[in-house]
RODO-2510 file (C-alpha; in nm, 4 decimals, decimal comma):
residues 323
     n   res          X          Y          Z
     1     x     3,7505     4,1541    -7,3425
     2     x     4,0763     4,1430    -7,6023
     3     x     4,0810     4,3963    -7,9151
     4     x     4,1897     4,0507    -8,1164
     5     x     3,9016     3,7990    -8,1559
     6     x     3,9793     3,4549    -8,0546
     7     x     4,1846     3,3161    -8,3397
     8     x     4,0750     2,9185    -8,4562
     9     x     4,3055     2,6131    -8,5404
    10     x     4,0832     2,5169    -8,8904
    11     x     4,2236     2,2607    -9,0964
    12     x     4,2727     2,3491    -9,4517
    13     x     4,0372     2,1814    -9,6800
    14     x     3,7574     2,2242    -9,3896
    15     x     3,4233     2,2753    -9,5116
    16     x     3,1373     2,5997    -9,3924
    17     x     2,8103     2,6854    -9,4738
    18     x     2,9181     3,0181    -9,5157
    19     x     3,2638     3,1366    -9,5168
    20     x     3,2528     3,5564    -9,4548
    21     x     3,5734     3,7369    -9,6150
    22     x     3,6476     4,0766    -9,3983
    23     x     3,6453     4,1985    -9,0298
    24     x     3,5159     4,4762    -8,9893
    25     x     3,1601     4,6473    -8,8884
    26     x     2,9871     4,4140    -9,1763
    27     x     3,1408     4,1159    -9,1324
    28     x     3,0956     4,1404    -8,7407
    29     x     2,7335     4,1566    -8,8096
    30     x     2,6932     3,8740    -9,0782
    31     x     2,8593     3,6440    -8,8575
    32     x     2,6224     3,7391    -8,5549
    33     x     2,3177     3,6928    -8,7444
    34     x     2,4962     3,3634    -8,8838
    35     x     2,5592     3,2475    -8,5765
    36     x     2,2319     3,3118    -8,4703
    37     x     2,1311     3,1264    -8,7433
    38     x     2,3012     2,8118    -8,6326
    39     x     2,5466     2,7905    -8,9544
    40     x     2,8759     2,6527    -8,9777
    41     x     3,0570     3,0091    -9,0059
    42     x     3,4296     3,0741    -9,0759
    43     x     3,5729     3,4739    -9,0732
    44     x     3,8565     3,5485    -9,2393
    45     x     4,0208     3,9163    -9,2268
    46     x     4,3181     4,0810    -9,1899
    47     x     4,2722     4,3891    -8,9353
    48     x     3,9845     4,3348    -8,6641
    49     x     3,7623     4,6219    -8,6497
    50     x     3,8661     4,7265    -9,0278
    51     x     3,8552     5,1105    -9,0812
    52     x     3,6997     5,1333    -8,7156
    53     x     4,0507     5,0905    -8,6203
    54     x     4,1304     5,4552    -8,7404
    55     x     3,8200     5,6379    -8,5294
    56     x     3,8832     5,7673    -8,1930
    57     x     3,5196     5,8228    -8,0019
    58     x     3,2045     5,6587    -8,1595
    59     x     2,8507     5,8406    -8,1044
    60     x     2,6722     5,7718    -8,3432
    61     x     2,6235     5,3841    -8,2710
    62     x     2,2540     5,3143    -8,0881
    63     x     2,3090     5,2293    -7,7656
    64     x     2,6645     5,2581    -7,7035
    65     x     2,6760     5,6354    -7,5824
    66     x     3,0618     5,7822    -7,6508
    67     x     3,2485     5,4595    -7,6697
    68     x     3,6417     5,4383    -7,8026
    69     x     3,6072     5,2520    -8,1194
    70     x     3,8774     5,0311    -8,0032
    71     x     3,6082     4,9235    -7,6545
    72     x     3,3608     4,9009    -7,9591
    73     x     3,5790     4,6251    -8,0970
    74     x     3,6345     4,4503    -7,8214
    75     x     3,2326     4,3955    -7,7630
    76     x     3,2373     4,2486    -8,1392
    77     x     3,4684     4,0185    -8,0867
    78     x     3,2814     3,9223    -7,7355
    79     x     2,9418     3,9179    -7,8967
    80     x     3,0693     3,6493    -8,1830
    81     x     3,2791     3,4663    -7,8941
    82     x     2,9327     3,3691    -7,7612
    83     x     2,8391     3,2055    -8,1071
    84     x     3,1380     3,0334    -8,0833
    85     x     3,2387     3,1630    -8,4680
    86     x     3,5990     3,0584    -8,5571
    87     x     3,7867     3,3602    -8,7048
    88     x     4,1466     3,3017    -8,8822
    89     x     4,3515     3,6318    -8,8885
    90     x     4,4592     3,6179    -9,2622
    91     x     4,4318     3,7662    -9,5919
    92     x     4,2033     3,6265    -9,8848
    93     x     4,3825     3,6468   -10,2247
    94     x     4,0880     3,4767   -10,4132
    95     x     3,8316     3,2389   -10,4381
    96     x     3,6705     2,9820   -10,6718
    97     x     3,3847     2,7471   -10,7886
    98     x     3,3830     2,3977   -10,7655
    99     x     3,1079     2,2346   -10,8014
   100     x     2,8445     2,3419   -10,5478
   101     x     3,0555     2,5269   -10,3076
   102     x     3,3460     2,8002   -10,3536
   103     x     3,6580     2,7207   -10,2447
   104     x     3,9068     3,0315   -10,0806
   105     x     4,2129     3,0916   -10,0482
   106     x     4,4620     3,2636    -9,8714
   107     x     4,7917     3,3742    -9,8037
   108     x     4,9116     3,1699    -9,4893
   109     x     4,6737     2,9202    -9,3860
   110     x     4,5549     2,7043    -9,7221
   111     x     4,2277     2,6810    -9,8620
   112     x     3,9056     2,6403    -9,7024
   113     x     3,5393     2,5744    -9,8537
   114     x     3,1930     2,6489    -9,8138
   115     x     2,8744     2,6796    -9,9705
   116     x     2,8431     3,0274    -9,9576
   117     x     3,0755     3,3289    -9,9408
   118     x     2,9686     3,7017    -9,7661
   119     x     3,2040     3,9240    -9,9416
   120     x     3,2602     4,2295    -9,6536
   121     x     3,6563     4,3187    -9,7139
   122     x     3,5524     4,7000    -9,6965
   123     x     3,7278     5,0477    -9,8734
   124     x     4,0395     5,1756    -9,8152
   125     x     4,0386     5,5704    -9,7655
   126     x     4,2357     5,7833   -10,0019
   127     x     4,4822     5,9720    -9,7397
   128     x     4,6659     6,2541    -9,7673
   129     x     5,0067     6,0840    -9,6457
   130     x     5,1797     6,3452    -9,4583
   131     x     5,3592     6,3585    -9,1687
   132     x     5,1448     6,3848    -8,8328
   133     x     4,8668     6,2297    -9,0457
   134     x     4,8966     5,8558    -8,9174
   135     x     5,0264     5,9766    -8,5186
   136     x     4,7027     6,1700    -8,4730
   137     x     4,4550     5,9674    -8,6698
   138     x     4,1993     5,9392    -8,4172
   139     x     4,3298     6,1753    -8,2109
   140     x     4,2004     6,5173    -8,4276
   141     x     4,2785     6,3838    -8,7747
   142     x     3,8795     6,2059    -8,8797
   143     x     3,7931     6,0113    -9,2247
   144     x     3,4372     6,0794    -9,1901
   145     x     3,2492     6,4269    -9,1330
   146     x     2,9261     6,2481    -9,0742
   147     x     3,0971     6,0172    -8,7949
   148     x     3,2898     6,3202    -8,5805
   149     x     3,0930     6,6168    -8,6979
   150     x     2,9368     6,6610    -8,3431
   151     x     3,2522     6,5762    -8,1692
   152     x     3,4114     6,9221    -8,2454
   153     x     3,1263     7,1221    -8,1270
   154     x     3,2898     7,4975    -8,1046
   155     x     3,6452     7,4311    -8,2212
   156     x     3,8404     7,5098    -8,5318
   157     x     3,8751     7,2412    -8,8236
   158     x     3,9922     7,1732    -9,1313
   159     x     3,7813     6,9912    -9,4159
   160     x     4,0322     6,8754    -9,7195
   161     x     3,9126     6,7654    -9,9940
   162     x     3,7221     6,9140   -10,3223
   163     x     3,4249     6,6760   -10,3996
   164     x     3,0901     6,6160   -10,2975
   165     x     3,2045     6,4448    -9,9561
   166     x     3,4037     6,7193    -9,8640
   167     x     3,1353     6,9905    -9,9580
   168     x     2,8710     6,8387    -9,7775
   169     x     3,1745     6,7449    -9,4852
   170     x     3,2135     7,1792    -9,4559
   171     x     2,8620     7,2200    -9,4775
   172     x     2,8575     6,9890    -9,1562
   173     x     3,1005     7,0948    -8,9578
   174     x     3,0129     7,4512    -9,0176
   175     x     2,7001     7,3675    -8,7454
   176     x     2,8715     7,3190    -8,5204
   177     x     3,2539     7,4068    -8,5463
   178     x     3,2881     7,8211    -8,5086
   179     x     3,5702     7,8328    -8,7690
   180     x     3,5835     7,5497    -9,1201
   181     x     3,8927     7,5781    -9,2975
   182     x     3,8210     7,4315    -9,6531
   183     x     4,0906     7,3122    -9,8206
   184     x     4,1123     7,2170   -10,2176
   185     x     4,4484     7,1773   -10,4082
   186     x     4,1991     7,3200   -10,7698
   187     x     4,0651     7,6727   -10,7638
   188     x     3,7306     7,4553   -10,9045
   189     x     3,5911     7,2089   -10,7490
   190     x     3,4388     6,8523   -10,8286
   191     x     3,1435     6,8484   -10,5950
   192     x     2,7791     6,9427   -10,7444
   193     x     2,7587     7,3041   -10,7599
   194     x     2,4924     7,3189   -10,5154
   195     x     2,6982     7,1762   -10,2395
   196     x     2,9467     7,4699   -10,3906
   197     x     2,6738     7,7636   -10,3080
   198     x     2,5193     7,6212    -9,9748
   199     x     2,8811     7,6065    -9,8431
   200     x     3,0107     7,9525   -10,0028
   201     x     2,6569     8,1041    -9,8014
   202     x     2,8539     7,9784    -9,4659
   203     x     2,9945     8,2459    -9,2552
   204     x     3,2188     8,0522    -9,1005
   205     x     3,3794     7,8541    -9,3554
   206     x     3,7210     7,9936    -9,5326
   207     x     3,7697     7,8758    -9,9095
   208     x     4,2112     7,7510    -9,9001
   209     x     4,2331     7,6846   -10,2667
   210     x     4,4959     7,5676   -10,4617
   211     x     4,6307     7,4773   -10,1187
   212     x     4,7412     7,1309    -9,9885
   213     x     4,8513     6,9875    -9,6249
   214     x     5,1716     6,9574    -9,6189
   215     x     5,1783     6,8403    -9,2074
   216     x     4,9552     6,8215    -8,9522
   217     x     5,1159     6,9232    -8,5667
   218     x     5,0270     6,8519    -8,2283
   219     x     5,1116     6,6754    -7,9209
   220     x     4,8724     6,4458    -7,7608
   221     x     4,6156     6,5918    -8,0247
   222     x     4,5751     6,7740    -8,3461
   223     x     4,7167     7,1668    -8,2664
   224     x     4,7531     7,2928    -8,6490
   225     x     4,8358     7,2613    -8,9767
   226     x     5,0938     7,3540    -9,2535
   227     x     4,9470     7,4289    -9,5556
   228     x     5,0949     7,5641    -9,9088
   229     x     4,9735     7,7518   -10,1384
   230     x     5,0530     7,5794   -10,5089
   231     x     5,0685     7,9138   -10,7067
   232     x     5,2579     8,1344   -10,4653
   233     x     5,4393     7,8397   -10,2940
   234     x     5,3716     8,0487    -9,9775
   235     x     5,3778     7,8417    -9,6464
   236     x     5,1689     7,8790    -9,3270
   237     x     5,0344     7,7347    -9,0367
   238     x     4,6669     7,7442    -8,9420
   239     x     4,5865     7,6398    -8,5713
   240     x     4,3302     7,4189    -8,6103
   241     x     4,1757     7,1246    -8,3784
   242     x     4,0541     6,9315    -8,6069
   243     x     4,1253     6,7760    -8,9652
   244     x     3,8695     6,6065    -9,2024
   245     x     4,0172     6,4130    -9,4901
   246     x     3,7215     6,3986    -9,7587
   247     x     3,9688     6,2587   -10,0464
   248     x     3,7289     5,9668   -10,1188
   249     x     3,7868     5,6092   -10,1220
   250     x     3,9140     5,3396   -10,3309
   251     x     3,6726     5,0570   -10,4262
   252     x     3,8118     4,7028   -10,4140
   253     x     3,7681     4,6744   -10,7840
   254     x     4,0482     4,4894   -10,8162
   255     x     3,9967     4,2213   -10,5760
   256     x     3,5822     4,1980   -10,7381
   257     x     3,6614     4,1344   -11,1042
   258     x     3,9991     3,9121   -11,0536
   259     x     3,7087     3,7007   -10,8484
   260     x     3,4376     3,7454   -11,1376
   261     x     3,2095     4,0049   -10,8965
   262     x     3,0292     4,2771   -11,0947
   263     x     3,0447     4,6266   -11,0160
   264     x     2,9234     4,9449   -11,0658
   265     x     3,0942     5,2472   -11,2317
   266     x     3,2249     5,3756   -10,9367
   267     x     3,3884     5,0034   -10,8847
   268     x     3,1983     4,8970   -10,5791
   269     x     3,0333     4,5511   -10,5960
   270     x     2,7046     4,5664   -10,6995
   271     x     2,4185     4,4225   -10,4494
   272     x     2,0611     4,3946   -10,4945
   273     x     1,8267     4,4696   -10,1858
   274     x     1,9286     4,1474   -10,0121
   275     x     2,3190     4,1981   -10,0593
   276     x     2,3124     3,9343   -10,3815
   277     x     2,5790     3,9480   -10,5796
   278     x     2,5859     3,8168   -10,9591
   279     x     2,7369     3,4697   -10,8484
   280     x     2,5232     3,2383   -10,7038
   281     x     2,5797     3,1981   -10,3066
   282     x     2,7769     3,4634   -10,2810
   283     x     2,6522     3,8290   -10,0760
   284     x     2,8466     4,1232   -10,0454
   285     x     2,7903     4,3336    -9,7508
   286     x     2,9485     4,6875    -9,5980
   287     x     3,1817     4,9503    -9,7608
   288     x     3,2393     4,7084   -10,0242
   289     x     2,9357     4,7402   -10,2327
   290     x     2,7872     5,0108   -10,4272
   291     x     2,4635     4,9919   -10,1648
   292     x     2,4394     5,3621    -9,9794
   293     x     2,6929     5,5028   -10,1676
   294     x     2,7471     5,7850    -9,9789
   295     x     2,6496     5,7340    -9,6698
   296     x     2,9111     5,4925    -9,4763
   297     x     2,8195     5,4295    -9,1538
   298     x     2,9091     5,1664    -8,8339
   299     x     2,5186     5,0958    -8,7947
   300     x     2,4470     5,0759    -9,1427
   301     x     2,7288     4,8163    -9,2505
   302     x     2,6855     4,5818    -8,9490
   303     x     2,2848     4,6000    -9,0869
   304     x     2,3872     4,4895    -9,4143
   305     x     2,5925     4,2223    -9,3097
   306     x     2,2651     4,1254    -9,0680
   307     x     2,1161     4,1109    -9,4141
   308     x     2,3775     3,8965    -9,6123
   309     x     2,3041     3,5963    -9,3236
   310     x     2,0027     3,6420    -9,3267
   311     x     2,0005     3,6096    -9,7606
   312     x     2,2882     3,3228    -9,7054
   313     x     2,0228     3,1398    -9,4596
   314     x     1,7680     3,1448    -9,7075
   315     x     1,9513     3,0421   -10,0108
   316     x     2,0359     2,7530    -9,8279
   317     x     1,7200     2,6418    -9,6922
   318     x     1,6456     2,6361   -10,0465
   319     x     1,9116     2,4809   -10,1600
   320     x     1,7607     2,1901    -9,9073
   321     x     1,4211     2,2277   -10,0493
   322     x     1,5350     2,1456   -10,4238
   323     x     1,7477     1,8180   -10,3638
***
């Protein structure tokens, strides 16, 4: 099985019943379900796998006990293989109504159209952008306390970060990690106050504030960290084994309302129960919308993009029923 789905030759101009903009976790499982479906399906997405790219060992998918996230790719790609749904490695810079359908665009390979459009392009996550950071992502350095919590069972970590996703990240960890660093660059912090007090009742977990990162060190993994103090501009380095970076994420606001998508305050697009969106025959699925805000998981963004086909299915079949 390749990491890299098997890329299509579409014509531009080539018309889908549904044409699913992403490729990650979501948009793997809308175009399953499409393809089980029997619809004419089209991916388009830049980076296979998305932000599973940046995890090391997945356990907390059902079924697939300890698997590298990259292996975990690799059976999405096979899985849509078998549905035979075309996927064209590219990025969308917008789309449009015409008529009944929406026509997209992208960078590279033209325009393509289709009745309906699953919207699944994702978050990125805010980073801290030091060095180390990117050569042991994976490797020690973790987006997502909820994801790796269990994987650092009696080591030492670092949670960085001041809101309520690094709170609740420290408050994780500190079951089962023997030692949580927590680090804030404020001396107050953003998160509800009663994530504040459960954490500060923790043993185990050590309050770094008005701290930053400044490097991470290793060698095959995550050894320690550098870390100064903003006040005293004194240096030092923790030994650590792992590092949590709870900065939050940025919404793709921008990409929504230049393509007339509502969304929320927090700039996610907004869903309703069935991943509608406020354009007609067009879902939004995964990371990308406002739905389980909070809670970002593999399983539960390939479930919404189960749901967007199966919405995108429907609306069509009634679409049929009406002419």
């Amino acid at each position: 099985m390749s990491l890299l789905p098997k890329t299509a030759d579409i014509k531009p101009g080539e018309k889908f019943d549904v044409i699913i903009i992403g490729i990650g976790p979501a948009a793997y499982g809308a175009a399953l379900y499409a393809g089980r479906y029997m619809l004419k399906t089209l991916v388009i997405g830049e980076t296979p796998g998305g932000q599973l790219t940046e995890a090391g060992e997945v356990d907390d998918y059902l079924g697939l006990i300890g698997i590298q996230a990259q292996d975990m790719i690799k059976i999405f790609n096979a899985h849509i293989e078998k549905y035979n749904i075309p996927v064209i490695l590219d990025t969308v810079e917008s789309f449009r109504r015409e008529g009944d359908e929406y026509v997209v665009k992208t960078k590279r390979k033209g325009e393509f159209r289709a009745t309906t459009l699953i919207v699944a392009v994702g978050v990125k996550r805010r980073k801290l952008n030091v060095p180390g950071e990117a050569e042991f992502t994976g490797r020690g350095v973790s987006y997502c306390s909820i994801c790796d919590a269990p994987l650092f069972r009696k080591k030492v970590v670092a949670v960085v970060g001041g809101g309520d996703s690094a709170l609740e990240g420290a408050e994780l960890l500190s079951r089962y990690a023997t030692k949580v660093y927590l680090i804030h660059r404020r001396d107050q912090f953003r998160a509800q106050p009663y994530y504040v007090e459960l954490v500060k009742q923790k043993q185990n977990v050590e309050f770094i504030l008005n701290s930053v990162v400044k490097e991470i060190k290793g060698e095959k993994i995550v050894k320690s960290i550098v870390v100064e103090n903003l006040v005293t501009k004194e240096v030092k380095e923790i030994p650590v084994n792992g590092v949590f970076v709870e900065i939050g994420f940025e919404p793709p606001s921008d990409f929504a309302r230049a393509n007339n998508l509502e969304v929320d305050s927090h700039g996610y697009i907004k869903v309703d129960e069935w991943m509608r969106t406020n354009l007609p025959g067009v879902f939004a699925a995964g990371d990308c919308t406002g739905m389980w805000l909070g809670f970002r998981q593999i399983i539960t963004a390939t479930a919404q993009g189960a749901v967007a086909a199966h919405s995108v299915f429907t609306y069509l079949n009634e679409k049929k029923g009406k002419k």
